[in-house]
N, C-alpha and C positions, 0 to 999 in steps of 0.2 A: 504494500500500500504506500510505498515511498514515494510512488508517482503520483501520488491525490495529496492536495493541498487541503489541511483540514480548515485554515483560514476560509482558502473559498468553498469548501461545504458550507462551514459555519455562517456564514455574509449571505450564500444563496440563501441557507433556509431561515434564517430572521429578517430577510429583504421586506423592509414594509414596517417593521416594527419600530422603526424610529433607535436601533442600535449604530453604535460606529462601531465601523470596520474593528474585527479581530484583529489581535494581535500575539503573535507568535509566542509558542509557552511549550517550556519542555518540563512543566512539573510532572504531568501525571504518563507522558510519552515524548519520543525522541517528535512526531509529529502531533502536537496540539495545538491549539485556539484557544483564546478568550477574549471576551468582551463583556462590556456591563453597561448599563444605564441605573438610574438611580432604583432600587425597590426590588432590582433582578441581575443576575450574572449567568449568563451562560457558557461551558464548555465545549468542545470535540475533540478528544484524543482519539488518534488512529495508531493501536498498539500492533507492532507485529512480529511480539515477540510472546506474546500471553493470549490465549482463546478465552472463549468463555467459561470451560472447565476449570479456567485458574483462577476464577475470579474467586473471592472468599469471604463474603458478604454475609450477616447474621441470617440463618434458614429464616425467623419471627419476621426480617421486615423485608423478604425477597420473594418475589412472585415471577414467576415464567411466564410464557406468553410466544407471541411472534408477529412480524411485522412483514406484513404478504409472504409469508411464508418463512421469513429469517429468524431461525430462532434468538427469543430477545430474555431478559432475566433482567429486572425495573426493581431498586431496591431504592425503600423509601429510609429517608430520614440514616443513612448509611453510619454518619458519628452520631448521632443523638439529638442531632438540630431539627426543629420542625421547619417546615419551608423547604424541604432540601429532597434530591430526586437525581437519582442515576440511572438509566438506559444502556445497556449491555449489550450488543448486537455485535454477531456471530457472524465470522468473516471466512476463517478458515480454525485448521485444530490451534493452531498458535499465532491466530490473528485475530480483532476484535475492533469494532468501533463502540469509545464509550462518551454518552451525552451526563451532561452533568448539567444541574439549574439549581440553584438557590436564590430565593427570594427574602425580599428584606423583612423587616419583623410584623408587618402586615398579612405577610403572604403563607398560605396555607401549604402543605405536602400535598392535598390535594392539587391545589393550584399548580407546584412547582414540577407536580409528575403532568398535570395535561400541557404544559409548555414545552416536558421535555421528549412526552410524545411527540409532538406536534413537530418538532424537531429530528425528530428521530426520523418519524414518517417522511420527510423531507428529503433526511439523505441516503434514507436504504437504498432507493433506486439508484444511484451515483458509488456504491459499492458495490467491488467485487462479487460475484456470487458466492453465496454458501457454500460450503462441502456440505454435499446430500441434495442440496436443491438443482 
């Protein structure tokens, strides 16, 4: 996945929402994004070095799922924060793209998982296909 710019995942799929341009971040991967506006931050690491099997998220706040087919693993409130929402999406065995959203102290887990759906849903298409799909 070193050929996909997670900046420009991240920019397509917030296009509209009044965020500035990402900017380049190798906290959570050698290729990540971030950006904020006031009340909301969001992430895209493109790991491809760890799949979804490595991820190691409490079983209590992690739920499986999938997105047109890719298997995804959405783990809320991940440290203990409410507001806060990750998206796990399944690239290959030791590859993965993960969304990340935290909202400021207004904002619900609820809230902070359908944004980062919403986001998710955005760039699965512009991802590699799964192993198995």
């Amino acid at each position: 996945m070193r050929d996909i710019s997670a900046c420009e995942l991240l920019d397509m799929a917030l296009a509209g929402k009044n965020f500035p341009a990402g900017e380049d971040s190798d906290i959570g991967s050698e290729n990540g994004c971030i950006t904020n506006k006031y009340g909301m931050a969001a992430a895209l690491d493109l790991d491809d070095r760890q799949g979804l099997a490595d991820a190691r998220p409490d079983p209590t706040k992690t739920y499986e799922g999938d997105i047109n087919g890719r298997p995804i693993l959405q783990v809320r409130e991940n440290d203990g924060s409410s507001g806060m929402c990750k998206i796990f999406l399944e690239v290959a065995a030791k590859s993965r793209a993960i969304v990340s959203v935290t909202l400021g102290t207004k904002g619900t887990t609820d809230q902070a998982c359908d944004e980062a759906g919403s986001v998710a849903q955005a760039i699965e298409p512009h991802l590699p296909s799964a192993v198995g799909n």
